[in-house]
N, C-alpha and C positions, 0 to 999 in steps of 0.2 A: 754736732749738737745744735748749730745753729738753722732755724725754722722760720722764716719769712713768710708771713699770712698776708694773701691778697688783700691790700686794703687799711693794712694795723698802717695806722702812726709811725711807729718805727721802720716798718719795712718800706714806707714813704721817704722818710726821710734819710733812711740808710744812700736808698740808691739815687734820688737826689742829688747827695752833695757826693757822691762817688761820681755823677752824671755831670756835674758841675766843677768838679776836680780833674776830670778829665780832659775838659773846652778849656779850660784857664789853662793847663799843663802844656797843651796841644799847640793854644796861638804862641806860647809864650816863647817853645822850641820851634816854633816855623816862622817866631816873629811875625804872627800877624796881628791885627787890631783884636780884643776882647771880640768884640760883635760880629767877626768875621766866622766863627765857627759854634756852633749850639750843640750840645748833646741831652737828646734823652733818654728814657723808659718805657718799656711796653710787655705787655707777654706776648712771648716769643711766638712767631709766626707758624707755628704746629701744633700738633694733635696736645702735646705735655704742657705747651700754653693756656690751649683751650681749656686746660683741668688746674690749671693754675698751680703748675709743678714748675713752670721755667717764665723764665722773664732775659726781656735783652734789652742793654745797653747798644744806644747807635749815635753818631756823628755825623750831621749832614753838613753843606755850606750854604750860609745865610744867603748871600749873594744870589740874584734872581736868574734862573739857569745855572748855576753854580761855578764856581772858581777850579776845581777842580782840587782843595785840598785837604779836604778829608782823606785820599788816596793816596799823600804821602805820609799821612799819620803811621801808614804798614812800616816803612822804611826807618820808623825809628826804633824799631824792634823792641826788646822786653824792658829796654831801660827807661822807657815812655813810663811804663806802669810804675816802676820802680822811685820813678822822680815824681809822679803822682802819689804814691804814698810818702813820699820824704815832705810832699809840700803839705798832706795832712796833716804830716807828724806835729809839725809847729806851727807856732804865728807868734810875730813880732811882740805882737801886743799881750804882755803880762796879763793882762786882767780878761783875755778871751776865753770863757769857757765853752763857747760851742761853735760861734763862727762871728767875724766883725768882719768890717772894710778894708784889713790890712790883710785879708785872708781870702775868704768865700762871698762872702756878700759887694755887691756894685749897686749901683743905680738900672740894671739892666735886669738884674735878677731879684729887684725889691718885692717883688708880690709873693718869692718862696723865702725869705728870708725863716719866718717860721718852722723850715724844713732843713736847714743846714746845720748840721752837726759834726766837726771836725771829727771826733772822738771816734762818733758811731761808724762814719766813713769810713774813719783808718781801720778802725777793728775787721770791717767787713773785705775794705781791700785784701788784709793782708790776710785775709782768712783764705782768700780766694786765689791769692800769690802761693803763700806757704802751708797753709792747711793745716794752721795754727791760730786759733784764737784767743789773743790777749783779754785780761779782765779792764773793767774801768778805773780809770784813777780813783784812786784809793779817795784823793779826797772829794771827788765828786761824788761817791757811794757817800760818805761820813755825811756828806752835807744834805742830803735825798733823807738820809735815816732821822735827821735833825729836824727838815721839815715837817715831816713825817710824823715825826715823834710829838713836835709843839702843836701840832693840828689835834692829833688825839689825846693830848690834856686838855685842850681848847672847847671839844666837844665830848668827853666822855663823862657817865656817872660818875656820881661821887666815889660807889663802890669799886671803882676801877682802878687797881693797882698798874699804872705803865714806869717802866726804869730802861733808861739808855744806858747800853756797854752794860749791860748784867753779866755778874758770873753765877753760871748755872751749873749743875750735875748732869750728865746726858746719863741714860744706861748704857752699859758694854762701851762708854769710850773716855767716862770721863768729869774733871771739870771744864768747861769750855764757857767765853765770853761769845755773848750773844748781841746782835745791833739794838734789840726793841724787844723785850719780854714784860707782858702781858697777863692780866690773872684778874680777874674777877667769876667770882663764884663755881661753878664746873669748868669753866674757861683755862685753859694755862695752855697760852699762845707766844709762838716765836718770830719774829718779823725781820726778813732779811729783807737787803736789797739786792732786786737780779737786772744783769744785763738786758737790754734791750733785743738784743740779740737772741737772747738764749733764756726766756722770762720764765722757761718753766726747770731752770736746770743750777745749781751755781758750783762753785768751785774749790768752796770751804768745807772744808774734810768733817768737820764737826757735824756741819748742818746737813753733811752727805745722809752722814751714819741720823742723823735725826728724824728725815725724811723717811728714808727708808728701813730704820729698826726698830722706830722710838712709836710709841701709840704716842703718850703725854711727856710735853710737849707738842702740840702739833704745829708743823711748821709754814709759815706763810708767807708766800716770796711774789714782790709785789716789783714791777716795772721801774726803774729809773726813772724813765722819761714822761712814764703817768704821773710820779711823783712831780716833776715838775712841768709838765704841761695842765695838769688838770687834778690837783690837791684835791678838791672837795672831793671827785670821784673816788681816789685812793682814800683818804679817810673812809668815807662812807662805805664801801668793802670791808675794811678793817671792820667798823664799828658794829655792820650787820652779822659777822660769823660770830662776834664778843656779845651778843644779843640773845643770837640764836643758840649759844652756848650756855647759856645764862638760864634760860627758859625749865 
């Protein structure tokens, strides 16, 4: 399920702090300085590069001529990755939700700091490990659906019915709570929040059967990370289909 587009935001920042988790993880078991080892991104040096189907992660050493240790990075075998996603998984610091200084961010890598996402990172490591993709913390969706939700009371008509955690009627499945339901005039719209990862796909059985059984209702599953990178765009989406619905 998971689709990386040349270019999104997301798929910037996934491999990024995956690129960046991997040079912190690397000096840390060879013991060497932060600055001794860099990793980046690139599409990958082939034909499926060139079409923008494959991308690769690489580790060179900073050192002029180079130190030679990148090349024992092999010698740590699969537990190199393993302890790259454990260093994901956490950070010291209670109040980190996406990356701070006790984590991914230095003074070295202050100009991507906008691009480091603990969360996104780990989801995509371990996707790439196990071949299993976890959803985002719950209360990071809650709080995306919250902004979300106080943007389009902020700017919608009057006529515009919006209610958070709705209980609704689905056909053929049900009653089901909804994150953002939506109604004004021919309009009756459902607003999830999807991973970053996987923006056009989610995971909640209700919203499955909604997308794909339900005419009305119609369901509208908006990025995470737009949400908080760029509010005004996500509203303004929302606000255009509840317009164009209206008409």
């Amino acid at each position: 399920p998971v689709r990386l587009f040349p270019g999104d935001f997301s798929t910037i920042v996934a491999l990024r702090t995956i690129s960046e988790a991997l040079s912190i993880e690397a000096c840390r078991r060879l013991e060497l300085e932060p600055k001794e080892l860099q990793a980046e991104f690139r599409p990958a040096l082939n034909e499926a590069g060139q079409q923008g189907r494959e991308v690769e992660i690489y580790m060179y050493d900073t050192l002029s001529g180079g130190a030679g240790f990148t090349r024992r990075i092999k010698d740590l075998g699969g537990s190199f990755f393993d302890d790259t996603l454990e260093f994901l998984k956490t950070c010291e610091n209670e109040h980190c939700d996406s990356s701070c200084y006790r984590c991914l961010q230095s003074y070295k890598n202050k100009l991507d700091h906008v691009y480091l996402d603990r969360e996104l990172g780990y989801n995509l490591l371990n996707y790439f490990l196990t071949g299993e993709l976890t959803d985002l913390d719950s209360s990071r969706v809650d709080k995306a659906a919250h902004m979300l939700s106080e943007d389009l009371h902020r700017n919608k008509q009057a006529s515009t019915n919006i209610q958070r955690n709705a209980h609704i009627d689905i056909d053929g499945f049900g009653q089901a709570v909804v994150p953002i339901y939506v109604q004004d005039g021919n309009t009756d719209l459902v607003i999830a929040i999807s991973n970053p990862l996987t923006p056009r796909t989610t995971s909640d059985e209700a919203l499955i059967h909604l997308k794909e059984y339900v005419l009305t209702p119609k369901l509208k599953l908006v990025d995470e990370m737009l949400i908080r990178k760029n509010l005004p765009e996500a509203t303004s989406g929302i606000l255009s289909l509840i317009n164009s619905g209206s008409e």
